[in-house]
PLY file of the C-alpha trace (Angstrom):
ply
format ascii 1.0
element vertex 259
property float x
property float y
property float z
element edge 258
property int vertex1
property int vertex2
end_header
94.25 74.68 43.61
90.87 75.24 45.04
89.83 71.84 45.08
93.62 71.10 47.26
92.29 73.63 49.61
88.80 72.60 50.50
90.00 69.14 50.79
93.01 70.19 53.42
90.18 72.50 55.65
88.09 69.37 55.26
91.02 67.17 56.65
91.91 69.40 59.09
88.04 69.69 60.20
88.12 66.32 60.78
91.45 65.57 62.42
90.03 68.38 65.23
87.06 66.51 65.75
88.97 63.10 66.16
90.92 64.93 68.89
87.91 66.14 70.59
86.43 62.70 70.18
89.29 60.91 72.19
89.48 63.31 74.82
90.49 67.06 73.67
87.31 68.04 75.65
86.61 65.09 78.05
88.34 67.03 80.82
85.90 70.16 80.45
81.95 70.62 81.86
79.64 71.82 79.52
80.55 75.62 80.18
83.86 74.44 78.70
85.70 75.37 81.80
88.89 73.05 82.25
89.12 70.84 84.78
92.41 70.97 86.59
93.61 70.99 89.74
92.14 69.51 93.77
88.55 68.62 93.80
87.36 67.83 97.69
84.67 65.48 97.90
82.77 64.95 101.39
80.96 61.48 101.26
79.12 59.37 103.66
81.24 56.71 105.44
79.43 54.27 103.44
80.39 55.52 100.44
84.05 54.89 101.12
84.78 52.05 98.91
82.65 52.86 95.64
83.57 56.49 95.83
87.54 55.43 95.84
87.04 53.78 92.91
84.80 55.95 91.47
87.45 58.74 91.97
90.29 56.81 90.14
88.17 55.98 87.23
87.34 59.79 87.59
90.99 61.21 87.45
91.52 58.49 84.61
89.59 60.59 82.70
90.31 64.22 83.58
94.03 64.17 83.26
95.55 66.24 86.15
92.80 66.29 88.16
93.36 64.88 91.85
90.32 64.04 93.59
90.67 64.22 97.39
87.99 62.52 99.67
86.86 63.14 103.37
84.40 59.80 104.61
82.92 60.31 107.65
79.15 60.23 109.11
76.83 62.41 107.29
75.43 64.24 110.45
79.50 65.03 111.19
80.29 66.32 107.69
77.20 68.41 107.65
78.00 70.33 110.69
81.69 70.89 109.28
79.93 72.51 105.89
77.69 74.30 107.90
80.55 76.15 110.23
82.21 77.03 106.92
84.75 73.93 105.90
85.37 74.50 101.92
84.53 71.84 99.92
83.52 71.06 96.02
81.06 68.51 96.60
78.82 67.16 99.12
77.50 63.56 99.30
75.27 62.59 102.30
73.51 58.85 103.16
69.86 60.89 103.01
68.01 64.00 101.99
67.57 65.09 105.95
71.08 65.61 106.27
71.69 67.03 102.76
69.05 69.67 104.02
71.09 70.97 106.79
73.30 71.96 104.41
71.55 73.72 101.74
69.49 75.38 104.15
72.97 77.18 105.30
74.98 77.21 101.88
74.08 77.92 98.58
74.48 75.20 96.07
75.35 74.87 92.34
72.00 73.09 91.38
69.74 71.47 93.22
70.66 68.04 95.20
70.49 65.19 92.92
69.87 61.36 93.95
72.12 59.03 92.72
71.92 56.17 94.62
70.23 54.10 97.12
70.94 51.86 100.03
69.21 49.37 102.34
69.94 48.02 106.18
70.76 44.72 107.03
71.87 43.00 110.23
75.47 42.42 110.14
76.13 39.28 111.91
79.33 36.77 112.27
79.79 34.76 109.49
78.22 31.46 110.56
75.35 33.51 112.47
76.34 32.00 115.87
73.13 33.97 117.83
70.65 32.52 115.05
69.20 35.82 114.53
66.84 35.88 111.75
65.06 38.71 112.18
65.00 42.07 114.27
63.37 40.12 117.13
66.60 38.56 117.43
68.17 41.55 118.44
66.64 41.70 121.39
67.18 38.69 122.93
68.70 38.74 126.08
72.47 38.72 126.08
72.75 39.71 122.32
74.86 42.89 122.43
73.97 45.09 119.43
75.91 47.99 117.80
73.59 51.16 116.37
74.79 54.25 114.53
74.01 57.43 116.47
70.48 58.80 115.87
71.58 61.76 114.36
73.60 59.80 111.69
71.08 58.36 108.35
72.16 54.86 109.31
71.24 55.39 112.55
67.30 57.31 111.69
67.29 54.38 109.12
67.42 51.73 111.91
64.84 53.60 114.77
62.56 53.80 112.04
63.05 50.30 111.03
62.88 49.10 114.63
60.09 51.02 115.73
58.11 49.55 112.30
59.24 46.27 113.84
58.10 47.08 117.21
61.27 45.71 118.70
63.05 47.85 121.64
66.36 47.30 123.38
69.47 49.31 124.78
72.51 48.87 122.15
75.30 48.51 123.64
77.46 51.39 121.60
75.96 53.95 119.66
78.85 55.14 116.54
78.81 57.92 114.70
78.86 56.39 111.35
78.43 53.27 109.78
81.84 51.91 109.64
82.46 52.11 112.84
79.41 50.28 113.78
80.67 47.36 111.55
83.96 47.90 112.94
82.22 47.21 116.49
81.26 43.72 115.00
84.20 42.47 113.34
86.19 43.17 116.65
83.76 41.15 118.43
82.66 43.49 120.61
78.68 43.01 119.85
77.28 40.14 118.39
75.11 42.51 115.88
75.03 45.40 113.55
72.55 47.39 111.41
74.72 48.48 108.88
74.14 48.98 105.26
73.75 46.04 102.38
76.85 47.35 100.75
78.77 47.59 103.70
79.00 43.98 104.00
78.83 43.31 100.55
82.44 40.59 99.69
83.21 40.22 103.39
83.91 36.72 104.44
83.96 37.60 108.51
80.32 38.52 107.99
76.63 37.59 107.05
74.27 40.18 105.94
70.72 39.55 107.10
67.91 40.99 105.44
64.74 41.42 107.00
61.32 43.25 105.91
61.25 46.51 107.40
64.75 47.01 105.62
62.90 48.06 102.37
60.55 50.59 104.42
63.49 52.64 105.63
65.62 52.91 102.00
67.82 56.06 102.05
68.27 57.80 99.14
72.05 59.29 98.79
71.91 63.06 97.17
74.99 64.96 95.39
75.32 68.56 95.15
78.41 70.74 94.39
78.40 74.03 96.52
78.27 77.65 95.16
81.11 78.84 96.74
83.21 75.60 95.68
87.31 76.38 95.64
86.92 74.38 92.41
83.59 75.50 90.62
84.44 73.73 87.13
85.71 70.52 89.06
82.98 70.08 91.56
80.33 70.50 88.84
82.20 67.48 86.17
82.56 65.20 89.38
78.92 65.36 90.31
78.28 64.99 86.42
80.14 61.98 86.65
79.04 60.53 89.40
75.12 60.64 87.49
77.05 58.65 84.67
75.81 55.48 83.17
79.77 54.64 84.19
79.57 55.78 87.83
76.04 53.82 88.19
77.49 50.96 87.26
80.41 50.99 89.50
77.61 51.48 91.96
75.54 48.76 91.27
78.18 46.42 91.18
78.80 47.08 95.01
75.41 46.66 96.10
73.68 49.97 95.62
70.07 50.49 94.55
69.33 53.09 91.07
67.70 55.87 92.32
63.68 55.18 91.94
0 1
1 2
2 3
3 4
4 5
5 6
6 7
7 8
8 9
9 10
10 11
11 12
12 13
13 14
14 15
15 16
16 17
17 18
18 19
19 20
20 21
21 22
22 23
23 24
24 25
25 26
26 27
27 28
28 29
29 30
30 31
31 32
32 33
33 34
34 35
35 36
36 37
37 38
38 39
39 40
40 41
41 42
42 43
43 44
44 45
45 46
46 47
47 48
48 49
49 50
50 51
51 52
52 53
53 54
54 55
55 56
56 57
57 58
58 59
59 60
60 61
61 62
62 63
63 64
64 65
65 66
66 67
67 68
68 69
69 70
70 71
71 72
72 73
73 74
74 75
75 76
76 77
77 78
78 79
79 80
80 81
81 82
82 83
83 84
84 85
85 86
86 87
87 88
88 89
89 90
90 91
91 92
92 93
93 94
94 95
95 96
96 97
97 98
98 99
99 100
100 101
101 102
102 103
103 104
104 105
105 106
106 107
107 108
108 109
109 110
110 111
111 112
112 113
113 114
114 115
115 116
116 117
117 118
118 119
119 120
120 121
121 122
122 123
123 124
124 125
125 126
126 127
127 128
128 129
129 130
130 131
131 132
132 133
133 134
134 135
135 136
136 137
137 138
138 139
139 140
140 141
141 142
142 143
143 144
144 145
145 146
146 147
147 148
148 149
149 150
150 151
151 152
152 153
153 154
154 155
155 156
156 157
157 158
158 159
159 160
160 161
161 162
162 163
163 164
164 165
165 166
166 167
167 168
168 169
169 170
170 171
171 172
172 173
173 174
174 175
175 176
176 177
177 178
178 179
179 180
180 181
181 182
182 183
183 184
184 185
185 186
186 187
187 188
188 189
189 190
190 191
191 192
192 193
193 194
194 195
195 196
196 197
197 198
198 199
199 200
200 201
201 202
202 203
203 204
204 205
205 206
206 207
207 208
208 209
209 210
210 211
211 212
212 213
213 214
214 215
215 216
216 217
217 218
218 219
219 220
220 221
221 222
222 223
223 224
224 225
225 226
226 227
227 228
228 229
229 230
230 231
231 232
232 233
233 234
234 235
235 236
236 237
237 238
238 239
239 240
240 241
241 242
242 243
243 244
244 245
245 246
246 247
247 248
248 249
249 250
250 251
251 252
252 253
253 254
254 255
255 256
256 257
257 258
């Protein structure tokens, strides 16, 4: 009779930790809080694509979870958390602009990288201006689209420019990357600085690369914020998203590993 006994607790020992092995605790952070429920993620325009699938591959997982995304410039979603907009999560296109927002709102943790990004100068596919370089952009007639200077892309390409020693007037100055690359694709400048992933599988558009792109790298940070609506979600999204799963998603649409 004993002998029956230890062998059912040792069965059902190991049926529990089968369950737990195919998911029974997926769905909870390491404080064992579930995950249930809205998690609101604030990302960087450029982050639009990778973080949608990065979200469904998320919610895959966490059954009942609904991740909800706002994309817009950095700059623009920093001065939203700042005046008080609740979020779970914060992702920003550089530490500047991450800064603004810790120095106003306490954080769960401190910012983490978890990605990286470069410039490159969107052009029409088939390069029709020849432009090779950032001299190019300033040849006369060539009708460039910037991001704002406030916005990471846009601090990215000054910095790049300035490194180049190449000046000019852009024509339209956006406040965040897509709709710089939006500017192009219209044909309404002949030019972009946008990022490498940005026109990463686009067959309207040519991504030149040129050497002061690797001088002016932005790092992307991650941080979930203290006063979260969603504490337990917010903190298993940014787990995720520090993944050897989310890092490849993210190197498979152009992104650097953080160094």
């Amino acid at each position: 009779m004993k002998r029956r006994q230890v062998v059912a607790a040792l069965a059902a020992g190991l049926l529990l930790t089968l369950v737990a092995a195919c998911g029974g605790g997926a769905a909870a952070p390491a404080d064992g809080a579930p995950v249930t429920g809205r998690v609101t993620v604030l990302a960087a325009a450029s982050l639009t694509e990778v973080f949608t699938r990065i979200g469904a591959d998320f919610e895959a997982g966490h059954p009942g979870v609904r991740v909800v995304f706002s994309f817009a410039g950095s700059s623009q979603l920093a001065r939203q958390l700042v005046a008080g907009a609740p979020a779970d999560v914060f992702a920003a296109a550089n530490p500047v602009t991450m800064a603004t927002v810790t120095a106003s709102r306490e954080t769960d943790g401190t910012p983490a990288v978890f990605a990286r990004n470069q410039l490159v100068i969107a052009v029409p596919a088939g390069n029709p201006r020849r432009i090779v370089d950032l001299g190019g952009l300033a040849a006369a007639g060539t009708r460039v689209a910037l991001c704002a200077p406030q916005v990471p892309c846009g601090a990215a390409a000054r910095t790049a420019l300035a490194a180049a020693g190449v000046a000019f007037t852009p024509v339209t100055l956006e406040q965040d990357v897509k709709a710089a690359l939006a500017k192009l694709r219209l044909g309404e400048v002949d030019a972009a600085l946008v990022y490498r992933t940005d026109v990463r599988g686009l067959r309207d558009v040519e991504g030149i690369e040129f050497a002061q792109s690797t001088a002016t790298t932005n790092d992307y940070p991650v941080v979930a914020l203290a006063d979260a609506p969603n504490r337990a979600g917010a903190a298993a999204f940014v787990a995720y998203l520090l993944s050897a799963d989310a890092r490849a998603v993210l190197a498979a649409a152009g992104f650097e590993a953080p160094a």
